[in-house]
C-alpha positions in Angstrom: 0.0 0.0 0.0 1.0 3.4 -1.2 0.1 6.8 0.2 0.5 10.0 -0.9 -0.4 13.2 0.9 -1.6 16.8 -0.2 -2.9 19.8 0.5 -0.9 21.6 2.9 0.5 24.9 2.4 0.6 28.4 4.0 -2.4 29.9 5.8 -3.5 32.5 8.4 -4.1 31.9 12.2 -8.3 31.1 11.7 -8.2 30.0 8.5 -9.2 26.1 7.1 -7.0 23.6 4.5 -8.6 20.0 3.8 -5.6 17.7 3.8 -5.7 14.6 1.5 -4.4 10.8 1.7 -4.8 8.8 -1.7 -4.0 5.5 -1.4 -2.4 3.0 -4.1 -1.5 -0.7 -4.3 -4.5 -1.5 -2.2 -8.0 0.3 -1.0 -8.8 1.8 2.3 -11.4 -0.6 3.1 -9.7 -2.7 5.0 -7.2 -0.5 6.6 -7.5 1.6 9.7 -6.5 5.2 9.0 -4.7 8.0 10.8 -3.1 11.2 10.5 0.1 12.3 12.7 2.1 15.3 12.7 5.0 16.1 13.8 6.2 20.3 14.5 10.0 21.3 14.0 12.0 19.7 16.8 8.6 18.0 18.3 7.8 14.5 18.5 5.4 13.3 16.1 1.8 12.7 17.5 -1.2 11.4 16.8 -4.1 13.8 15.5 -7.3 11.7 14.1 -7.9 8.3 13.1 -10.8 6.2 11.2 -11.5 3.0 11.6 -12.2 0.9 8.0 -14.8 -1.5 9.7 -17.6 1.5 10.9 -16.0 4.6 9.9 -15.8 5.4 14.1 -13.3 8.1 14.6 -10.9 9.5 17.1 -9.3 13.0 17.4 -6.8 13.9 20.2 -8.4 16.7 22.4 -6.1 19.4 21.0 -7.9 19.3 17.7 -11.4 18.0 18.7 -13.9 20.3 17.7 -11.7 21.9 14.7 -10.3 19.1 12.7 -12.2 16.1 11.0 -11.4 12.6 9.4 -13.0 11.2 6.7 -12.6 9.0 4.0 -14.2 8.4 0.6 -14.3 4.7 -0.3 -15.2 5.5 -4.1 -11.9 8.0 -4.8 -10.0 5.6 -2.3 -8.9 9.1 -0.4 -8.9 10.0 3.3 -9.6 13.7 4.0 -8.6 16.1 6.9 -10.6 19.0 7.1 -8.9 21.8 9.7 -10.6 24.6 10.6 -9.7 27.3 13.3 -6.1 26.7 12.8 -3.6 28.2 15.2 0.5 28.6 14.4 0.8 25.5 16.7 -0.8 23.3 14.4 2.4 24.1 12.1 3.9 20.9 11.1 4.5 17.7 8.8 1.5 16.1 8.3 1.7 12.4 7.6 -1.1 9.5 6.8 -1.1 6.1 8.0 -2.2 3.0 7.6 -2.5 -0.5 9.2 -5.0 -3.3 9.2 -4.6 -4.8 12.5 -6.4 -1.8 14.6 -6.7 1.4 14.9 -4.0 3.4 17.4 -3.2 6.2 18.9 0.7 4.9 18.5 2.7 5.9 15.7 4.8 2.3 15.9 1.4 0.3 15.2 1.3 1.4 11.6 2.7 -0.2 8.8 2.3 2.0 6.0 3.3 5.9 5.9 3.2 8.3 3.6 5.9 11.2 2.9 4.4 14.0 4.5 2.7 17.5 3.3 3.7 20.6 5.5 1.0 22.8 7.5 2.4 26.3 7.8 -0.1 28.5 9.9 0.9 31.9 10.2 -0.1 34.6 13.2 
C-alpha cells in the first residue's frame, strides 16, 4: 500500500485547509486510518484516526472540535478537514495506515506516507 499526501501549504491563524491521503496498491477498506504530525523539533503525534470496519473516529483533544477525518471509499482518499487553525498546528503532516487496529501509537502502523507541511501563520 501506497500513500501519498496533499494539501498543505501556508495559511492564516483562523483560516481552514482539507488535507488529502490517496491510497495505491491497495483500497482503504480494509485498513485503519490515521493522520500524525509532527512540528519542528517535536515528536510526532497522533491527531485523528478512522476506523475501516464502521468509519468510528478519534481525534486527540487538541484538535477535537476543529479538525475532522474522513474518508471516501469511491476516490480511495482520506480527508482532513482543519478549521480554526492556530501557528501551533504548524507541522509535517503524515497518513497512515494498518490493518490490524486502529491506534493512537505511531509504531502500530505499517504504511506511511511522505508528509505535506501545515504552515499557519499569526
Amino acid at each position: 500500500l501506497q500513500l501519498v499526501e496533499s494539501g498543505g501549504g501556508l495559511v492564516q491563524a483562523g483560516g481552514s485547509l482539507t488535507l488529502s491521503c490517496v491510497a495505491s496498491g491497495g483500497t482503504f477498506d480494509r485498513y485503519n486510518v490515521a493522520w500524525f504530525r509532527q512540528g519542528s523539533g517535536k515528536e510526532r503525534e497522533f491527531v485523528a484516526g478512522i476506523k475501516w470496519s464502521d468509519g468510528s473516529t478519534l481525534h486527540t483533544d487538541s484538535v477535537r472540535g476543529r479538525f475532522r477525518i474522513s474518508k471516501d471509499n469511491a476516490e480511495n482518499t482520506i480527508y482532513l478537514l482543519m478549521n480554526s487553525l492556530k501557528p501551533e498546528d504548524t507541522a509535517d503532516y503524515y497518513c497512515a495506515a494498518d490493518a490490524r487496529t486502529l491506534s493512537d501509537y505511531e509504531f502500530d502502523y505499517e504504511y506511511w506516507g511522505q508528509g505535506t507541511q501545515v504552515t499557519v501563520s499569526s
